[in-house]
N, C-alpha and C positions, 0 to 999 in steps of 0.2 A: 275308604276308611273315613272317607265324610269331614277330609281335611288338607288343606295342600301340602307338600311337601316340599321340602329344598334341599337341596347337595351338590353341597362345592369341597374341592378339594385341588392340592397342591401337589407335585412333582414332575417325573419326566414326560415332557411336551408330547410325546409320541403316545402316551399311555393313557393318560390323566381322561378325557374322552369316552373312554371304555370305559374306565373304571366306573365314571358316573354314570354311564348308561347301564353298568352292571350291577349299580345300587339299586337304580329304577327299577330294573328287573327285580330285584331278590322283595323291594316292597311291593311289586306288582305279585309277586308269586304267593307271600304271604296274605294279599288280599283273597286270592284265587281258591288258595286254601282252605279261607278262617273267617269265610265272609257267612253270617245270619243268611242275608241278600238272595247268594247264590243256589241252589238246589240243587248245585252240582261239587260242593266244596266240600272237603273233609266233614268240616264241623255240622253242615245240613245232614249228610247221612249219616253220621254219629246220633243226629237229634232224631232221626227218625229210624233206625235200625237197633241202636246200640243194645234200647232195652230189651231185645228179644237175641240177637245173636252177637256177639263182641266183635268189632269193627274195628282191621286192622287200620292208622292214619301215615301218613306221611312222618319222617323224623324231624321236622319241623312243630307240627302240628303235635306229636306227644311231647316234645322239651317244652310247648307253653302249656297244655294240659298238665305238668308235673309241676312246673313251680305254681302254677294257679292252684292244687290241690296241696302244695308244700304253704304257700302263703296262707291261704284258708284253716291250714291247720293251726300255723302260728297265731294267725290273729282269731284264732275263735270262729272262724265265721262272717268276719266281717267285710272282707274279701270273699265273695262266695257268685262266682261264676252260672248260678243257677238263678238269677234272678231274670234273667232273661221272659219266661211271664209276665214279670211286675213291667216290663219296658211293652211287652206287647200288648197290656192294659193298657200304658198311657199311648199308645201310639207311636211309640217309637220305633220299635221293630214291627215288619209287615207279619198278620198272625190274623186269625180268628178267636174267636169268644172261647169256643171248646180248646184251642191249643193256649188260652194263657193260665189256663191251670197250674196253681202250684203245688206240682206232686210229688216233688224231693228237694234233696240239699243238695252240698258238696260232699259229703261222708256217704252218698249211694253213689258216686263215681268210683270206678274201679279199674286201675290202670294195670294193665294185664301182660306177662311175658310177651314179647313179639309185637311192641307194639301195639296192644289190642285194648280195646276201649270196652266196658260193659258199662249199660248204667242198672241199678238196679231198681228201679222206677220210670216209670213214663216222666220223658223233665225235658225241658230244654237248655241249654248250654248257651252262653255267649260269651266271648272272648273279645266283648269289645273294648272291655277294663285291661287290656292285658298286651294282644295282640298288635296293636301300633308299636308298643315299645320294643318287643321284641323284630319289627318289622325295620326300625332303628337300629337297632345292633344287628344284624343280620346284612344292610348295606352298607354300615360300617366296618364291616368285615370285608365284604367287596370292595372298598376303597386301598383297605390295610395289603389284603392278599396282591391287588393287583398293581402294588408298590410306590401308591400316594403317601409321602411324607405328612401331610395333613390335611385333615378331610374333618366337616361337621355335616350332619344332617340331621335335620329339623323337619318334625313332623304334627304340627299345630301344635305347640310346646313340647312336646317330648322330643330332648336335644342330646345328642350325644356327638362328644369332636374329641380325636386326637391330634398329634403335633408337638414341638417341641419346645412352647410357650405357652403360656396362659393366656387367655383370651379375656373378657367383661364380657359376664352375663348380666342378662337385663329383663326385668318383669315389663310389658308392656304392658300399662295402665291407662284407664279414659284420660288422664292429666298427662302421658307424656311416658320415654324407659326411663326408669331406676334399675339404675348396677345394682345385683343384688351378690354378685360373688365373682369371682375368677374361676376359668375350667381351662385343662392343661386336657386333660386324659381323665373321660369321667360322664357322664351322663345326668341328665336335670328333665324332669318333669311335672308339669303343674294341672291340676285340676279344680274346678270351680262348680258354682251351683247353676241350676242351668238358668240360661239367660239369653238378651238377643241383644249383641254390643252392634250399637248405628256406624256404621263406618268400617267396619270389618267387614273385609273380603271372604277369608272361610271364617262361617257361621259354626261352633261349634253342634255339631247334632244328637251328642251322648247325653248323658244324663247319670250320677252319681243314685245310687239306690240304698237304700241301707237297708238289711235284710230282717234286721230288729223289730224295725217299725212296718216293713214291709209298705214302702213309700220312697219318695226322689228325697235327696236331702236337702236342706234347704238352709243351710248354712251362711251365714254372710261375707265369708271370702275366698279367698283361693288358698290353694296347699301348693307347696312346690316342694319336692324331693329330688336331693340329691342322691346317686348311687353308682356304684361301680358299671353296673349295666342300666338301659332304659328300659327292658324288659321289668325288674326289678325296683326301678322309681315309678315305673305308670301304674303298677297294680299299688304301688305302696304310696300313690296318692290318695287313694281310696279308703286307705285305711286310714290313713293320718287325716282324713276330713274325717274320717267317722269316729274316731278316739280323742284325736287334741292331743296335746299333750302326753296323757296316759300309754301313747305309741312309742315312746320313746325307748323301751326296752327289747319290741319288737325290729325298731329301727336299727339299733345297736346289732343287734345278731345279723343281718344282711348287707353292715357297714353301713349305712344308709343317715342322711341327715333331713329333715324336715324345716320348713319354714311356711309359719303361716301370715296371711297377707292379707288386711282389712277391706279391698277391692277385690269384687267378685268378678271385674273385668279382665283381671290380670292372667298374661301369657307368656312364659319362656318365650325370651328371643336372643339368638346371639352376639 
């Protein structure tokens, strides 16, 4: 996912071991799945089958498929999972010339009984906007199930911890962390414009796209969103860098809080 990850967690000494190795796994599975990269993952043969026969995915893989096309609808489009072209123009994702065509939206997605994917144009899909956070909530579920008291993991900002205290959240800036909040039970996500911070170990490799302008955005700071799920604050950073302010009713409907931050080096940390 082009980012390191961490997870710690609290409870019986006998267990606690597993459970982190069982978070590992569930965001190892989600890469496996939902990786551009692989040619063997869900979302590869979606990109290159869907349009012609509908492609049953994994249930993993259709729960971020649905809130990507549930988001998308809320925010217009600004959130739109198909710009994956525009990334394989700048070089972001591996592709050739004739595969960065952009030949649909998110409204020729078609999520189908059983599972089944159709797209109704030749397009490709990326789930890079989306799928870490939900990679987040998923081994935070393997920490809870296998009877961790409290547990956070952190996925190059997209942070999600439960437990029975609050904790200080903190933006990490080129000057130093600022507490930006307290999290008990709850999940935080930050995204920025793209950049190459000196002294950072994972290098951010995404890129924010607005589908408006049909270009990277280029904003001058970071978005951080808080939200019930991380799944839900990753894709809702994207939008809250591309509205400002005017997100705020979109925020409201998924519980969701936003904060924007004049440093475009800034990152979730716990």
């Amino acid at each position: 996912m082009g980012t390191l990850v961490h997870v710690s967690a609290s409870g019986p000494e006998a267990s606690v071991q597993h459970c982190v190795d069982a978070a590992f796994a569930c965001v190892e599975r989600v890469e496996r799945l939902m990786s551009f990269h692989d040619p063997q993952s869900d979302l590869s043969r979606v990109n290159r089958e869907a349009c012609r026969t509908p492609q049953t995915v994994h249930p993993w893989t259709w729960a971020v498929l649905r809130r990507a096309v549930r988001i998308a609808q809320e925010s217009a489009g600004l959130f739109d999972i198909t710009v994956a072209p525009l990334l394989v123009r700048e070089g972001l994702l591996p592709g050739s010339a004739d595969s960065s065509l952009r030949c649909g939206v998110w409204r020729n997605i078609f999520l189908m009984p059983e599972r089944k994917v159709f797209l109704e144009r030749p397009m490709l899909l990326d789930l890079g906007g989306i799928a870490k956070g939900f990679a987040v909530d998923v081994a935070i579920h393997a920490l809870r199930k296998g009877g961790c008291t409290e547990g956070v993991v952190n996925a190059g900002g997209d942070l999600r911890r439960f437990g029975p205290f609050p904790h200080p959240i903190h933006l990490r800036r080129r000057d130093g962390l600022v507490q930006v909040a307290e999290l008990r039970c709850g999940a935080i996500a930050t995204s920025a414009p793209r950049a190459v911070h000196e002294g950072r170990l994972a290098q951010p490799i995404g890129s924010i796209f607005d589908p408006r302008e049909q270009r990277s955005w280029s904003g001058g700071g970071a978005v951080t969103v808080a939200a019930p799920s991380c799944v839900i604050a990753d894709a809702l950073t994207k939008v809250a860098a591309l509205a400002g302010a005017a997100c705020e009713p979109i925020l409201t409907r998924f519980g969701a809080h936003a904060r924007w931050d004049n440093d475009p080096a800034s990152i979730a940390a716990s």
